[in-house]
N, C-alpha and C positions, 0 to 999 in steps of 0.2 A: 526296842526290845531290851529287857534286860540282861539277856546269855550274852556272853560272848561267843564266837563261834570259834571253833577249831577245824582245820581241812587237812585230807590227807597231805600229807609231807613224801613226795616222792624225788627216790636220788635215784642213781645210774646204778646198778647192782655189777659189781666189779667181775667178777670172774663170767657171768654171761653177757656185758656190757648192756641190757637192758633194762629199761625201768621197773623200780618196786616201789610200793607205799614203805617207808621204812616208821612208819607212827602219824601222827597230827601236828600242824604247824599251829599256835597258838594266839587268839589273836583279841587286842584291849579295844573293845569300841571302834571296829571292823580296819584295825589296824596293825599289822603284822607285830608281835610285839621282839621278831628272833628267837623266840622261846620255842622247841620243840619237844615232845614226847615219844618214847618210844612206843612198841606194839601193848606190850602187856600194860603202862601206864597208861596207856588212849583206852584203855579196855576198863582201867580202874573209873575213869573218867565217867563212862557211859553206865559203870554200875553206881556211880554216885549220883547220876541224874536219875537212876533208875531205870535205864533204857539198853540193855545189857546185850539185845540181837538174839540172836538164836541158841549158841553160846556164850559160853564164860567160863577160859578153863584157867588154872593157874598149876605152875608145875614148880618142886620146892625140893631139896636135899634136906633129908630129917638123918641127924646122929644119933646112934643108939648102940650102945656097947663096942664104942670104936670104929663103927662100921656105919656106911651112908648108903641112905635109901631112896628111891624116889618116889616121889608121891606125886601124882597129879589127879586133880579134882576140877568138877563141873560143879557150878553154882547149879542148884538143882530151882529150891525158891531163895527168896529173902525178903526183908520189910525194912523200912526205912523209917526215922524217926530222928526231928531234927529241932532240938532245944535249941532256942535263937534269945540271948539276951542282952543286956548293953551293948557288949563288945567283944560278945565270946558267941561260941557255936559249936555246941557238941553236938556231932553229930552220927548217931547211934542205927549200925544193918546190923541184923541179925539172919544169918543166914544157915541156910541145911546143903551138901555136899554130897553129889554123888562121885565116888571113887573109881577113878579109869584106871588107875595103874597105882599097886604099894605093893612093892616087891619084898614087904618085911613078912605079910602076911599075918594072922592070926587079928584080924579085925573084927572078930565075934565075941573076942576076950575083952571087958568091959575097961579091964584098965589099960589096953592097950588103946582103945577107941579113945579115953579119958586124954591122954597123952598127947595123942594124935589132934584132937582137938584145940589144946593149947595150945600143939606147935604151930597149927594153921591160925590160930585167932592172933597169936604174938608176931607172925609173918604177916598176913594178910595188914593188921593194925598196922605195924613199922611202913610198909608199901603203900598202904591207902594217904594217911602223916604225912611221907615225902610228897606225892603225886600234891596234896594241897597246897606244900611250902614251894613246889613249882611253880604252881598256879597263880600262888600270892607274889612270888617275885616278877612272873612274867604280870602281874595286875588282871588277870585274865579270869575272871568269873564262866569258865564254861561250864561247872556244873549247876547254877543258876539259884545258887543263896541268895544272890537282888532280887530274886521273883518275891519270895516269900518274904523277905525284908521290905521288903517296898511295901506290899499288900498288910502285912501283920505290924509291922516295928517299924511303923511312919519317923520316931524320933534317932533311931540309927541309921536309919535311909537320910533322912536330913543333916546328916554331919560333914558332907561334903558331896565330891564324887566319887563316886560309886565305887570305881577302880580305886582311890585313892582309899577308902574307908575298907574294900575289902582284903587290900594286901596289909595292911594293920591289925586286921580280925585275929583274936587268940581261938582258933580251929580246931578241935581234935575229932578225930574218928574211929 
């Protein structure tokens, strides 16, 4: 297989001394790589594959005239579209949001939506970016760009191994 797999990552939860999943442990060609991820990063992970579960919420502090709000939003849809060329990979969700909770209010007013918009595409981008530069340093292909390189872009599939050619790849999302 081409993915590499990720498993839950569970430790001792300190204050009731029982076990939690605290994220995914990360792993290079079914070999633990010590890389792990937290909750909302394993969560990134699985909307990158496209396979997002039932939910997908992301919760953010938005400033606005000195004052901080919280927004938290549910992936409602999204689409995915993944430019693969030499040695780059942009790769392009476009997504729609449903709103659980923005205590600022006035989300009917078009330039306040406008706003809102940016600050989650400029967060969500900055989050999605790290989660990759993780993946590439642990060598850890879980969202699974060797499927589609292997099968489409036989001559960058051929540059070496796999891990080795994907923690190289110039990545954006």
């Amino acid at each position: 297989d081409v993915s590499d797999i990720e498993l839950p990552n569970v430790k001792m939860f300190v204050v009731t001394g029982k076990p939690e999943v605290s994220g995914v442990a990360l792993f290079s060609y079914k070999i633990f790589t010590g890389h792990t991820l937290d909750k909302m990063e394993s969560t990134i992970v699985q909307i990158l594959k496209k396979k997002k579960g039932k939910t997908a919420m992301f919760t953010y502090m938005w400033e606005k005239e000195d004052k901080s709000y919280p927004i938290t939003v549910e992936i409602a849809t999204y689409k995915k579209k993944w430019d693969i060329q030499d040695s780059k990979i942009d790769a392009t969700y476009k997504m729609k949001f449903s709103v659980d909770e923005f205590a600022h209010d006035h989300l009917d007013e078009e330039k306040t939506r406008i706003e809102l918009e940016k600050f989650l595409s400029k967060e969500l981008t900055k989050d999605f970016n790290k989660v990759i530069k993780k993946l590439q340093e642990a060598k850890s292909d879980a969202v699974g760009f060797g499927r589609s390189v292997r099968a489409f872009h036989p001559s960058l599939w051929d540059k070496g191994k796999w891990e080795d050619t994907f923690s190289k790849l110039d990545i954006h999302v």
